[in-house]
N, C-alpha and C positions, 0 to 999 in steps of 0.2 A: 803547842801553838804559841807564837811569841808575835809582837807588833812594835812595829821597829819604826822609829820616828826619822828622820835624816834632814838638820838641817844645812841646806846647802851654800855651800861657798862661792867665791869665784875662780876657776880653777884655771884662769889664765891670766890673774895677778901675778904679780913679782913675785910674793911670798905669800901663796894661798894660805886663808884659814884652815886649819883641820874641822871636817865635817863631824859637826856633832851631832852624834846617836844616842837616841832613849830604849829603851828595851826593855819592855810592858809585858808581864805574863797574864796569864787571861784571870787571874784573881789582883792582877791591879797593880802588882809591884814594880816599881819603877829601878832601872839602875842605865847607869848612862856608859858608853863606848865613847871614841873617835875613829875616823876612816880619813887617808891623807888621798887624796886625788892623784892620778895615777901622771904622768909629766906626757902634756902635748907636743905634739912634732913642729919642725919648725914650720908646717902651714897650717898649725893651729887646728891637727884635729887629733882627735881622743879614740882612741881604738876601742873598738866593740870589748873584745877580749879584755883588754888591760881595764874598764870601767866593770866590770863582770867580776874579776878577781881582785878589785880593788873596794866592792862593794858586796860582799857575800851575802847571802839570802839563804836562809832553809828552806826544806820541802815544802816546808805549812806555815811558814812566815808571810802576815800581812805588813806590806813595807806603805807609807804616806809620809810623800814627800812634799817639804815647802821649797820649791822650785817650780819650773813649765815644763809639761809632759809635751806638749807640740806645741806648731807653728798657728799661727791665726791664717783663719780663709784667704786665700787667693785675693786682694786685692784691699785688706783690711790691715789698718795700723796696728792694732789692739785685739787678742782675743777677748768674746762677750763676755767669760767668767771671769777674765779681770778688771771690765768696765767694772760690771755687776757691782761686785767687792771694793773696787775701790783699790787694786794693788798698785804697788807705785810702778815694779817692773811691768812694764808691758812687752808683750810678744808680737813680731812684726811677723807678714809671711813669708818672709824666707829669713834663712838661721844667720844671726846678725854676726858682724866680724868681731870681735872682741877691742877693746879700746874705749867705747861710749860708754856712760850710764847704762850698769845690769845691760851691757852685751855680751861680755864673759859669762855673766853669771847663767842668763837665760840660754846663750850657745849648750854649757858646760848641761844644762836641766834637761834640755831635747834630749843630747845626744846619752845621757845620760838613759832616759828611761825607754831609749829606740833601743838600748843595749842589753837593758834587763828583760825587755819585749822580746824581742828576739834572740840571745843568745839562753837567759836566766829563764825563760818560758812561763814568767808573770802574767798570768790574764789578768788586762784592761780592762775599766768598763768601757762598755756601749761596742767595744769592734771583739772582745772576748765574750761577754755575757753584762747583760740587761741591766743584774742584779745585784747592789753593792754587797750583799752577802755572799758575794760567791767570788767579785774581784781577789784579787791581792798585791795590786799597785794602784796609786790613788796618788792625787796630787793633792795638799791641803795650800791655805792663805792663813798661818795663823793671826795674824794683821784683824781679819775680820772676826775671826771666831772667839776674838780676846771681847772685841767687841759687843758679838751677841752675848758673853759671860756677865761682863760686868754690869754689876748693877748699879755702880756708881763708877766713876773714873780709878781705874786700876794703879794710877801712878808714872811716870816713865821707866820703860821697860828695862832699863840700865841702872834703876836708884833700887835701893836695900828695900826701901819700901815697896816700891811696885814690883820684884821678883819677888817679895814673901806675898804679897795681896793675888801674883799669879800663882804660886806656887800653892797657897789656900783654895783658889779658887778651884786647882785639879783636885783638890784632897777632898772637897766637899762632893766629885764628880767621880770620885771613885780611887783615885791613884793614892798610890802609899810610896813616900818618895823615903828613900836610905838616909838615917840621920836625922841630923836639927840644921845642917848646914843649908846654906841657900843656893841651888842652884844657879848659874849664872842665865842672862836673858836668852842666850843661843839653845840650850839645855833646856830650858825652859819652852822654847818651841819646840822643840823637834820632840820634848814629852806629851805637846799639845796634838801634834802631831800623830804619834804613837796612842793615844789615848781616843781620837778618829779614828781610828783605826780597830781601835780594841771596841767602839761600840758600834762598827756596822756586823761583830759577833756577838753580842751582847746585850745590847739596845738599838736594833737597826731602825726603830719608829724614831731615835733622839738623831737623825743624821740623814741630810739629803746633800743631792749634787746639784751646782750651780753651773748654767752657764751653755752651751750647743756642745752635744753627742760628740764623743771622738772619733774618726774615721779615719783612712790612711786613702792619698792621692794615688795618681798611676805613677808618680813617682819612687813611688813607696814611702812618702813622708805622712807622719803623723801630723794632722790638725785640728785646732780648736779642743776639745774636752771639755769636763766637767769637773769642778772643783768642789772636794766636799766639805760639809761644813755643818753647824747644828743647824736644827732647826729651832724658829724661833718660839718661844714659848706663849 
């Protein structure tokens, strides 16, 4: 079993970032990948297929992703888990056209995890099963979970100091990261990410989900969900 971190890019920039992956085996060891987004058509959409072979998943791989797994309610600016949190991207209800602030990105995160749902056959919570130990697609916010860690101000997430104070802070939480190097701030979530991941198998009391149940319209679009995250101590 592996738990796979994915932090996400925009994938309808000029010159997207490569999506940086953490890959956490279940005794803790951390090593990192990249995955390149697969090129949108010219009306800006992402084939089920090409996001599916562009992001591979094992049999028994728990994937937590920092992106929006769906749309917010029918007539709501904001989904609640990202009031909740505090996330800068917010999610409108319908899938935004790329061009604003996080519309690329949050477009790129939907259609993203409608792909792994249906094509890659990842049970969701709440519309697959109840039980975050039984999920294996999860959305995380590392934004707040940096937050519930620190005990004191972590740093800014881009200076040498504040990626070693985060990179300690997984290490006292269980991860064994490759080396003495520092990983960079992106790496750094998507381990945070992967490490949510690895404790709704391991410590499933240290981890809850924030925010209204995910369900699918008659549209067949995915809305609102639940973002996970620690719980507080």
């Amino acid at each position: 079993m592996r738990f796979l971190g994915w932090d996400l890019s925009d994938p309808f920039a000029r010159r997207p970032r490569a999506v940086d992956v953490a890959v956490v085996d279940i005794h803790g060891r951390v090593d990192f990948e990249q995955r390149e987004w697969p090129a949108p058509d010219g009306e800006g959409r992402l084939e089920p297929e090409a996001l599916v072979a562009a992001f591979p998943v094992g049999p028994a791989d728990v994937v937590v992703v920092d992106g929006p797994q769906a749309l917010a309610r029918p007539g709501a600016r904001v989904r609640e888990a990202e009031r909740l949190l505090r996330a800068p991207g917010r999610t409108p209800d319908v899938l935004p056209v790329p061009g604003g602030p996080f519309h690329g990105f949050v477009r790129g995160g939907v259609l993203l995890f409608a792909a792994l749902h249906r094509l890659g056959a990842l049970e969701l919570l709440d519309v697959d099963t109840p039980e975050p130990g039984r999920a294996r697609l999860f959305e995380a916010f590392p934004g707040a979970t940096w937050r519930h860690l620190a005990v004191e101000k972590l740093g800014k997430k881009s200076s040498p100091e504040g990626r070693a104070a985060r990179r300690e802070r997984l290490e006292a939480a269980g991860l064994r990261f490759p080396g003495s190097g520092l990983p960079t701030h992106d790496e750094l979530d998507a381990a945070l990410c992967a490490w949510l991941g690895w404790l709704t198998r391991t410590a499933p009391e240290r981890v809850h989900a924030v925010g209204l149940p995910l369900w699918r319209d008659a549209e067949g679009w995915l809305r609102e969900g639940r973002i996970l995250d620690v719980r507080r101590t």
